[in-house]
C-alpha positions, 0 to 999 in steps of 0.5 A: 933259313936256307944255308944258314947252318952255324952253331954259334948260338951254342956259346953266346947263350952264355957268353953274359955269363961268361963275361958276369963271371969274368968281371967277378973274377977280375975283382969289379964290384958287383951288386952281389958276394960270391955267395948271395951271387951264386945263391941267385943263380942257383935258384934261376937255374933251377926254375928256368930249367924246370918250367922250359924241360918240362914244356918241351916233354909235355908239348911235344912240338915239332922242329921246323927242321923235323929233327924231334918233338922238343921245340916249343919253348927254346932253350937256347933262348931261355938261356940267353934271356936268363944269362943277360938279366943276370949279368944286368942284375950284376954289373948293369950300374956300371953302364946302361951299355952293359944291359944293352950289350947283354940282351943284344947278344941273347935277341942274337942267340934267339934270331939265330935258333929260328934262322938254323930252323930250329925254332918257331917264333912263338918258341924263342918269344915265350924262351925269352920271357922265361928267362927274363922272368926265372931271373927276377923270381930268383933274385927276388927270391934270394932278396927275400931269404938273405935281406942285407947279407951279402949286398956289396951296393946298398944304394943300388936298392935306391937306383932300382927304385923307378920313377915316372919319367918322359920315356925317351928311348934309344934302342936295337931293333931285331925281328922277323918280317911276315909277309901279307901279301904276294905282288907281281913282277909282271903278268907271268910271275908271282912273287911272295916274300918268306919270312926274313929278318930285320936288323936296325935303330930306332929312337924317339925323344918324349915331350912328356910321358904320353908324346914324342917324336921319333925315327926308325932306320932298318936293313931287312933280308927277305926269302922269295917264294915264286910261283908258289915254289921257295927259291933258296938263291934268291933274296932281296934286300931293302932300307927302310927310313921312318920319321913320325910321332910315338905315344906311350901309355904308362900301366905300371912303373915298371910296364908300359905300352907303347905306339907310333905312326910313321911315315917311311921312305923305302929303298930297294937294291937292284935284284935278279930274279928268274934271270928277270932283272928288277932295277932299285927302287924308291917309294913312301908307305906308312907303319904302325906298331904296337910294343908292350916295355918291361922297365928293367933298371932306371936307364934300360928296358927290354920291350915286345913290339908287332908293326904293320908295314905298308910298303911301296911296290917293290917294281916300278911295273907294278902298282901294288903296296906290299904289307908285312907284320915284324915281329921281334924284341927290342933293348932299349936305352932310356934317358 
């Protein structure tokens, strides 16, 4: 992303770590002793960084910046994604917020290795899934060889039990908009939207396991390519409100598909583009979307989704909807 050049993502890949290990210190009971803990820990460090050093030096894929070969998958990523089911694994009974919190901060860490440029999208997706993943085979693991021994919360056992219920949700909604189409200001200018992120909210109350009804309210920042030429001072801003039905199908226990369609009301701030001035602008499209849930404890869950947006034109002097794919992850609270 042009101008976007911070290291920030360096310190929240482990900042949950950070905050497992300070609550630990402080003396608040987690579900594990120091040593079952650590034990956990080992074993997840060790199969995160093994399969994510072994991929990048047997890939060989480059940056997006072109800085090496070692893109594909994100360790940051990985890192943050590991660090965040550890501290859920941990302190997640005290509050479904402290899971949210967690894969919050690691989404973050992943928007923001592909805003410096230097990951693809398929590298912090698959860096995700690696990190959730190492975790709950370390844990198991650990469950596996010490049984009781060192497990401070014996009913936690009980409340990691999952059972069927409506999947009404609450989540955070992080991803990144792909365009589809170009559309024109006027007879001279083309314009194309670059990737750019999304930021936002979406909730849905399920009348039943299979049916609900929800909404979804989001902010997106766009990169404009014009005349086939990437204009790095020029952005253009976007809300979008949505309101409609969900449907989720449950596979597992623990996995769950799910989708929607939405009826979505769209504004566009006032932009200048090419000195040419572009009013704000209102419209209704649709949006539909497919997203695959990973139940992770009873009132949390981390999920995948890829939605299709029709958007109405962006100015009122042309006619032509705008498509665009968003791709990203969700941390949603189930209740």
């Amino acid at each position: 992303m042009p101008k976007f050049d911070y290291k920030l993502d360096n310190y929240t890949q482990i900042a949950p770590a950070a905050v497992m290990l300070g609550l630990k210190a402080a003396g608040v009971p987690s579900r594990s002793s120091w040593g079952r803990m650590i034990m956990s820990d080992a074993i997840t460090i060790t199969l995160m960084t093994g399969v994510v050093q072994g991929l990048k030096y047997t890939t060989n894929v480059t940056r997006p910046d072109g800085s090496n070969k070692q893109s594909f998958p994100s360790g940051h990523t990985a890192t943050a994604f590991m660090t965040a089911t550890m501290l859920s694994k941990e302190y997640g009974h005290i509050s479904p917020w402290v899971s949210v919190g967690a894969y919050t901060i690691a989404t973050a860490t992943g928007l923001m290795r592909m805003a410096n440029n230097k990951h693809w999208l398929s590298d912090v997706m698959v860096g995700a899934g690696f990190g959730i993943l190492s975790t709950e085979f370390g844990y198991w693991i650990t469950d596996a060889f010490m049984r009781g021994r060192g497990l401070n919360f014996q009913k936690l056992q009980e409340e990691e039990q999952l059972e069927r219920s409506n999947p009404s949700f609450f989540n955070l909604y992080m991803g990144f908009n792909i365009p589809l189409s170009k559309f024109d200001i006027n007879n001279n200018t083309t314009i194309q939207t670059s990737v750019g992120t999304v930021l936002g909210v979406e909730g849905a109350y399920f009348f039943n396991q299979y049916i609900g009804i929800g909404g979804r309210s989001t902010f997106s920042n766009i990169q404009l390519i014009i005349n086939d030429t990437e204009t790095q001072d020029n952005t253009f801003n976007f809300d979008n409100f949505s309101i409609g039905p969900y449907f989720s199908l449950p596979l597992t226990l623990r996995w769950t598909l799910d989708t929607k369609l939405l009826a979505t009301f769209t504004y566009y701030y006032n932009t200048i583009i090419n000195n040419i001035n572009i009013p704000k602008n209102t419209g209704w499209g649709i949006g539909t979307g497919l997203g695959i849930n990973y139940h992770i404890r009873k009132h949390f869950a981390f999920g995948l989704f890829a939605d299709h947006n029709i958007q109405p034109p962006y100015s009122i002097k042309n006619k032509e909807y705008i498509h665009t794919l968003t791709i990203g992850t969700k941390a949603a609270m189930r209740f």
